[in-house]
N, C-alpha and C positions, 0 to 999 in steps of 0.2 A: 717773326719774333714770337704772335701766339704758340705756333704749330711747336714752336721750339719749347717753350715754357712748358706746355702739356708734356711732350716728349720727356721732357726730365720729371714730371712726378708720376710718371706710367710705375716703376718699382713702387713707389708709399703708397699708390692705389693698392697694387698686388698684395703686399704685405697683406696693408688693413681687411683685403678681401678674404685674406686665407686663414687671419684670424679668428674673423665672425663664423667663419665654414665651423673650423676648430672648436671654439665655442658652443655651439650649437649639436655638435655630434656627443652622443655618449662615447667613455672611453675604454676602447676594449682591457681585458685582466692581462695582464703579464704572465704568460706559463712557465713556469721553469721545462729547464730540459727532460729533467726528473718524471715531469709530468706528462709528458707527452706520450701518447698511445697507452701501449701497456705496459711501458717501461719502468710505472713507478715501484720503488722498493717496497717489498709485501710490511714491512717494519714501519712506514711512513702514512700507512693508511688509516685513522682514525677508528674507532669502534662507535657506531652507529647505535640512537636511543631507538626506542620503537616510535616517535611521535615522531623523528628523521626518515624514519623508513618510507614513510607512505609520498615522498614527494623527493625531485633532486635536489640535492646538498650542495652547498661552496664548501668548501675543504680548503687548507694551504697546502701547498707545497714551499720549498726553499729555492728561494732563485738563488743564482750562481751571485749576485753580488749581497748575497747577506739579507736581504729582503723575504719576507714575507707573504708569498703573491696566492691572490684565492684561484681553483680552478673546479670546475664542474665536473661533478661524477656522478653517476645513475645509479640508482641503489642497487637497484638486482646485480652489477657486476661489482660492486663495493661491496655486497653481504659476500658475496661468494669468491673474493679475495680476501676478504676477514675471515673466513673460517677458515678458508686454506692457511692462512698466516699461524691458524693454531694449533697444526698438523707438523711433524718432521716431516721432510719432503726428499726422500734421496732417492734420485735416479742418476740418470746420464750420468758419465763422467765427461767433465768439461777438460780442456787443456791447460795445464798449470804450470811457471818456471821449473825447474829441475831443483832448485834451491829450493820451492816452497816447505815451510814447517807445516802447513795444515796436517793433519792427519784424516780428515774425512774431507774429500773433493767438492768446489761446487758444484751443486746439483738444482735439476729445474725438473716438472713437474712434466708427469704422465700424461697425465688426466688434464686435459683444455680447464683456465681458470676462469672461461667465461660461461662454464655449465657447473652448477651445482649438486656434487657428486657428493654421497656419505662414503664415505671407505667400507669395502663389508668382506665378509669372507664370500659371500655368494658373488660379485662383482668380483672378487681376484677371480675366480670359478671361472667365471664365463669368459673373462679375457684371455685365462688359460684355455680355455674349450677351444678361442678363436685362434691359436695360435700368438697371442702378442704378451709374450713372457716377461717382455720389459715391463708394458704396464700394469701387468698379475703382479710381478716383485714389488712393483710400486705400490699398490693397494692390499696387497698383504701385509708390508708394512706398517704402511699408514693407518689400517685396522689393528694393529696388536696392540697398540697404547690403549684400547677401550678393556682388554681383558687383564685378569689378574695371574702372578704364573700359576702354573706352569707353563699354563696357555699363549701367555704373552713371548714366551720365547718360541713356543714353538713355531707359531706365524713367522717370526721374524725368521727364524733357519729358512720355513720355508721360499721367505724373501731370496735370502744368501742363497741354496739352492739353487734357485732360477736362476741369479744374476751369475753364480760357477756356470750352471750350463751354457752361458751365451757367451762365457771367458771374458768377461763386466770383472776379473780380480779384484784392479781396486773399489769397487763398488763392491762387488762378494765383502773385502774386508770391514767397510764402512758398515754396513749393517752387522758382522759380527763383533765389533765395535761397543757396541749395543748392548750384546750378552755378555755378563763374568763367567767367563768359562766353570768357575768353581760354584755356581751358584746352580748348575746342570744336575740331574740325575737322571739314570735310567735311560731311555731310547732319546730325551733331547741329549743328552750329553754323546751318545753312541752319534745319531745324526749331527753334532758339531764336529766330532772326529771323521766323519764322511768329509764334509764340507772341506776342511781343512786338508787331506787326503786330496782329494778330487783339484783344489788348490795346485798342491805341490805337483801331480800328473801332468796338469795344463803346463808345468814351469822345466816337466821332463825332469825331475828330480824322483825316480823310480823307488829309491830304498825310501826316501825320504816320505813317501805316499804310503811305502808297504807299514811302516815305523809307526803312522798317525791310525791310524784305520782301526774301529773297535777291534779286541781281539775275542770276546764272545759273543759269537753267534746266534745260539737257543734263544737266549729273552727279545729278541727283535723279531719286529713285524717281517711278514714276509718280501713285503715290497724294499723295504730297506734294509734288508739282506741280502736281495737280488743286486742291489746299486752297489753294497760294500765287497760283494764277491765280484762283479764287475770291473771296479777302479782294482779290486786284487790282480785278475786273471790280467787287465790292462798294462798295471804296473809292471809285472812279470815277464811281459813279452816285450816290455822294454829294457830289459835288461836288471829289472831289480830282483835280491836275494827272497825265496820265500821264506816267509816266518815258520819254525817248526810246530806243529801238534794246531795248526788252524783249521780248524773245522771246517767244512764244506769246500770241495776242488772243483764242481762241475763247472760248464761253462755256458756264461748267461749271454742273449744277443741285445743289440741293444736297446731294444723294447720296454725294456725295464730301467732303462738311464733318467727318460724324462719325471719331472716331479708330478704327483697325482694332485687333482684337489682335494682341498683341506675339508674336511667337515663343517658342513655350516655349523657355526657355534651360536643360539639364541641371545642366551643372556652369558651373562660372566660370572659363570660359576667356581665355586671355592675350591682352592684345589686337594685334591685328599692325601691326604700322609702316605709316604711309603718308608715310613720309619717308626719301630715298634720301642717305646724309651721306658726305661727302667722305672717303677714304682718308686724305688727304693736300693738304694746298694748299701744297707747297711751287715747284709749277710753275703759273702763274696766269697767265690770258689772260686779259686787260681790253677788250672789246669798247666801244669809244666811238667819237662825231665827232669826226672833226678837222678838217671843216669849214660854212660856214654861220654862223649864230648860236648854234649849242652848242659852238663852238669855244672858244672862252673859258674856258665855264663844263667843260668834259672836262677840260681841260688844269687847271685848278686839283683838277677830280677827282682825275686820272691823279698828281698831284705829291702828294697822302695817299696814294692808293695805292702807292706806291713805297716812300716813307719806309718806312710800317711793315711793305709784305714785306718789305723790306730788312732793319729791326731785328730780324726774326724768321729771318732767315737765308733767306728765301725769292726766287725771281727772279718778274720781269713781260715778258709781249708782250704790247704794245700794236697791237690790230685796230684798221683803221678801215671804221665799221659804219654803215650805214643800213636804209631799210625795204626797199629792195630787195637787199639783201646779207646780212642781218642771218643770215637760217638758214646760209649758205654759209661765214659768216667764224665761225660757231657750230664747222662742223664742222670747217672747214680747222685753228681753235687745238686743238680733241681729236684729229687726225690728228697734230697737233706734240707731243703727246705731254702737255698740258694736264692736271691732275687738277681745276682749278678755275677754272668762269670768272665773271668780273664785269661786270656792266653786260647789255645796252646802257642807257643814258638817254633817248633817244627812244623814244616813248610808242608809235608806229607798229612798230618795231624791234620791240617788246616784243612786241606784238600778235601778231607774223607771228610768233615761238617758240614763243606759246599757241596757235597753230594748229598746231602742228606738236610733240605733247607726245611721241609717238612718237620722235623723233630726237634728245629731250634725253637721251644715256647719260651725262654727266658733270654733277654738280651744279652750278647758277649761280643766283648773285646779283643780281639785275637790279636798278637801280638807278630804278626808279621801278614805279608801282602801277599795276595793270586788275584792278578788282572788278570787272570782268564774267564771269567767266569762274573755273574754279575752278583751281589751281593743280596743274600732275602733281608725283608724290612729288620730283623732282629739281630745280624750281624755288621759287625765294623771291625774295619780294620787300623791299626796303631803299629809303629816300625820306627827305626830310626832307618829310614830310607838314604840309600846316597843318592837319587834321582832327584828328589829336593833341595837339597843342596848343590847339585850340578844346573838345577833349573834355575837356582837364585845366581850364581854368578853368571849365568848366561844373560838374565836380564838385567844384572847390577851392569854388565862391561856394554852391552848393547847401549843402555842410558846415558852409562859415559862418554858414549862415541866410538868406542873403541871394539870395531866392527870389522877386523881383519886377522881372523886367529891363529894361532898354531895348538895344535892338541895333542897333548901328549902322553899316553896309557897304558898299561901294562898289558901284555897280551895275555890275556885271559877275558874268561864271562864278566868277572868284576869290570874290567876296563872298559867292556863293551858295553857293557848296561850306562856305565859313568857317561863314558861319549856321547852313544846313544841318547840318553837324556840331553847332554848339551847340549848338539850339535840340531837338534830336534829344533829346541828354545831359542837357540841363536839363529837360525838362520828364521824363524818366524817372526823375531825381532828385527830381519833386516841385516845380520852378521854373516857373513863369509865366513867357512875355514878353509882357508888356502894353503896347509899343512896338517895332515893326521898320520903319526906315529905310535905303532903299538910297539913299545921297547921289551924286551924277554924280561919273564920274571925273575929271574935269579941271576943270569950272567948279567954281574956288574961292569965284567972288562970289554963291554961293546955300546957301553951306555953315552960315552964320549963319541963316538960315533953315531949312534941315534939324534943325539942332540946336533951334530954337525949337520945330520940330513934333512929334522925336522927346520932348521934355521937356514939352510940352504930353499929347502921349497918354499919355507915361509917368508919370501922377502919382500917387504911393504907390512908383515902382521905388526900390528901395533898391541898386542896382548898373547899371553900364551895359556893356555888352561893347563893343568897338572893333575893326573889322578897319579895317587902316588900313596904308598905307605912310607912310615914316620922313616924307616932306613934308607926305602930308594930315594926321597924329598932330597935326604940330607948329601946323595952324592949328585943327584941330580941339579937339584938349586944352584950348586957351585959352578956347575960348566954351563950352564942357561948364562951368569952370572958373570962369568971368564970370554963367553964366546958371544953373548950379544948386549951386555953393558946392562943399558936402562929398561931396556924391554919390561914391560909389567907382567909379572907371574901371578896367577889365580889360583888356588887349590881349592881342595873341601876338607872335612874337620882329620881326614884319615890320616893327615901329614905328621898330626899330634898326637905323640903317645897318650898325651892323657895325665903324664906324669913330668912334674918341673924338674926339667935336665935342659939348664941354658946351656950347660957346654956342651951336649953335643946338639943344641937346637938351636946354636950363634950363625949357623950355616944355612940356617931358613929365614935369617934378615932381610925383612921390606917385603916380604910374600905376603898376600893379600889372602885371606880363608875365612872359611865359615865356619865359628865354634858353639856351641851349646853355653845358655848362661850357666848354669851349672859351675863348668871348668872355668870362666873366668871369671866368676866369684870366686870358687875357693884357690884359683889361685893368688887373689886378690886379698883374701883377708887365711893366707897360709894353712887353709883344710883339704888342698886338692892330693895331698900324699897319701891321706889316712883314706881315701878309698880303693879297693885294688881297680876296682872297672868302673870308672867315675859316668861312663855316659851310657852301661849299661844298668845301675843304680835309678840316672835322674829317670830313664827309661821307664823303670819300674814306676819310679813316685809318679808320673804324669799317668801314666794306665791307672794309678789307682783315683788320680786326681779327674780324669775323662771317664772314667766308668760314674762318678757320682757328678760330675757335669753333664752328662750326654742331652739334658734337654736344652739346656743354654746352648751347646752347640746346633744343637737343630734349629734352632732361634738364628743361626748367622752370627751368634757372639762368636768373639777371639777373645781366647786364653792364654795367660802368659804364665809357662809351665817353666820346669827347670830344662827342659830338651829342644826351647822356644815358642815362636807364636803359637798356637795351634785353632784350629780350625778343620771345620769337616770340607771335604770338597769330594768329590765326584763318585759315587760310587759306594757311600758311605764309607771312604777312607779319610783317616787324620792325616792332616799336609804339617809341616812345620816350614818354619821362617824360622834361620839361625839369627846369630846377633855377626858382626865382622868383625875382624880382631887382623892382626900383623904382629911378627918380630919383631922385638927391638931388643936386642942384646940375650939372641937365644929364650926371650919371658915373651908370651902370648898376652898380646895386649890390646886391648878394644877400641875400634874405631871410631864407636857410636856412643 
């Protein structure tokens, strides 16, 4: 009976025994998972005082049920996760759903986060020395946030650079990400069109590399002229077309492909102008024809240019300039005592000034573009460019989604520059064109048939681009219209005469383009008849309106002109941003 009694409180012993154990132990912390090894998110790690420094720290972490649980960290590996934490950090690319929106990949770090490393240009060096490119991109990066630009972009190219050579793309793009292409000049902007170039090679897109690649050669360093005539000669032998009048053909091995190191940079030095700006434009000489076939088109220049020195209190002489005069009537307006000069318009005229960068002492405006060549501190160029507006609808329909094209252009130079710029934009944006038609410029009676072929190959495009003038738009829209319904059509401003004729412009309904505000103000408040050349007018007024802004643009301001945004970008050339507009009942009318 005892043995049996005992026998039954043998458990309330146990209990009471495992109690007092329990009692008497300290109780260890609760880790979250978070916490564990070196898992913890670099975002979750506290910034340490210096009177924490000298001893370890309890920190929390987040346990999985809501709690607050402390855990142990040793400061040497906590400072040196803190300062990584206030580094951007892009390496590796990790593997991501096919659906993700991210547009820069997750990334994890080079450099061990339990050695405390400063980022430097002498450490990219050396890693580059050892052969380990990955972690040179990575510490060249992570070094350019200490400088100011121009400097700070060029490390970073150098980054992208590395991460192109080891075909890292999406990580190439991720750090050019980084840079606004329009914020480049000079040889960083030439080495982002490498970049870009070298890109499109690795993807076997041959035109598409020849397309992207500086097109002058003389202002660049030897080393990255050797790499740009390389991706050429590469390009080429894959089948893509050479560009005409490119300088240097020899052929480079490729010894010259890999990136050199960067110069050690000490401190962060200021970076110095290569842009020489107008004192004053109150005295302005307008070099144009005043005769030939540009006669016309100057003299509705020359009537903007006036108006608005005029409004601005300023005077105009008017040169009359050609290819053969052009440096001479340059210098005769700065002998007259000129602070600013404008134009020439002929393309030739242009040319013969960039031969001669030496004799530009007074800033000017030239009214039309040569990307061949690079531009000296004291010239700029102004245009109503159609590559600008072929660029903006390319990234307007790319943003929409609408990533599967048909392109459709008149077979000529025009058409092809048009394309060319699009087709450029879009597919850097991510766009396909899975249809490109050049239709004959004047035989209208095979234009139904072009359209049949370009909507045969293009089946799946959910948008179609139009380079088109105001008469082929008008037979063309209708059978786009007749033969695939809803389809969205894009143009640029060429579609529009310029002049309000809704009956014969009832047949560009629902077309999507880019117009100059100019035209839809005055067609808005009934002055767009009383000009004969409404957008070579506002042309004029904004050359005269940019020739006495030119510092504010060097500044990074945007100007809102009568010809659109304007803004300087690469090269010392003026970019425009049009506004958007549609038909609606043959009347151009504004989106925005």
């Amino acid at each position: 009976m005892r043995s049996s009694g005992l026998r039954q409180l043998y458990p309330l012993i146990i209990l009471t025994l495992l109690g007092l154990l329990h009692a008497c132990t300290p109780s260890a912390p609760v880790i979250p998972k978070a916490a564990v090894g070196n898992n913890l998110p670099l975002d979750a790690i506290p910034i340490e005082t210096e009177a924490q420094a000298a001893r370890p720290t309890w920190n929390f972490g987040q346990h999985p049920s809501g709690r607050r649980a402390p855990f142990k960290q040793h400061t040497a590996q906590h400072q040196t996760r803190t300062q990584a934490a206030r580094l951007p950090r892009p390496t590796k690319r990790t593997q991501t759903p096919a659906n993700s929106t991210s547009s820069i990949p997750r990334l994890t770090p080079a450099v061990p986060s339990k050695t405390v490393v400063k980022p430097s240009i002498e450490l990219g060096n050396q890693l580059l020395a050892q052969g380990k490119k990955q972690a040179a991109a990575d510490v060249y990066y992570r070094s350019a946030f200490s400088y100011a630009s121009p400097q700070r972009e060029r490390i970073i190219l150098q980054a992208a650079e590395l991460a192109a050579s080891l075909g890292e793309n999406h990580l190439t793009n991720s750090y050019l990400q980084r840079i606004p292409p329009a914020s480049l000049q000079g040889e960083n902007f030439a080495r982002y069109q490498y970049i870009q170039a070298l890109l499109a090679l690795q993807n076997k897109q041959a035109n598409q590399a020849l397309g992207l690649l500086p097109r002058g050669l003389a202002p660049l360093s030897p080393g990255l002229r050797d790499k740009v005539l390389l991706v050429r000669n590469r390009a080429i032998q894959l089948g893509g077309t050479a560009i005409p009048n490119y300088s240097g053909q020899q052929q480079y091995t490729s010894s010259a492909y890999p990136s050199a190191p960067l110069a050690a940079i000490q401190t962060p030095p200021m970076a110095a102008t290569t842009i020489a700006l107008p004192q004053a434009s109150d005295k302005m000489a307008v070099l144009l024809t005043q005769s030939g076939p540009l006669a016309a088109v100057s003299a509705e220049i020359y009537q903007g240019i006036q108006e608005v020195q005029a409004s601005q209190g300023g005077h105009t002489k008017l040169y009359s300039v050609s290819a053969n005069n052009a440096l001479q009537q340059y210098q005769q307006a700065v002998a007259d005592g000129a602070n600013i000069v404008v134009g020439p318009l002929d393309k030739e005229a242009l040319a013969v000034l960039l031969r001669n960068p030496q004799a530009l002492s007074v800033p000017i405006l030239t009214l039309n573009y040569n990307t061949e060549v690079a531009s000296p501190p004291t010239l700029f160029q102004f245009g109503l460019s159609p590559e600008d507006e072929a660029q903006q609808i390319a990234e307007l329909t790319t943003a929409r989604g609408q990533r599967q094209a048909i392109v459709m252009v008149p077979d000529s130079a025009w058409g092809k520059r048009l394309a060319d710029s699009f087709i450029r934009v879009y597919q850097s944006h991510g766009g396909q064109v899975i249809s490109l038609v050049n239709y004959p410029n004047r035989d209208a009676g095979t234009y139904l048939q072009h359209v049949q072929t370009a909507l045969a190959n293009g089946r799946g495009a959910n948008m179609v681009f139009l380079g088109a003038s105001p008469t082929q738009a008008r037979l063309l829209r209708p059978l786009l219209q007749a033969q695939a319904g809803m389809l969205p059509v894009y143009a640029t401003s060429h579609i529009f005469s310029g002049r309000s004729e809704p009956n014969k412009d009832v047949d560009l309904d629902g077309t999507i383009y880019t117009e100059i505000p100019l035209v839809l103000e005055g067609i808005k408040n009934g002055s767009l008849n009383l000009l004969k050349f409404p957008r070579l007018y506002a042309m004029g007024a904004d050359a005269a309106m940019i020739a006495a802004q030119l510092p504010a643009l060097a500044q990074r301001q945007q100007l809102r002109g009568k010809t659109g945004d304007i803004r300087l970008g690469p090269n010392h050339s003026i970019q425009r941003r049009l506004n958007l507009a549609t038909f609606i009942n043959g009347v151009p009318t504004p989106l925005e």
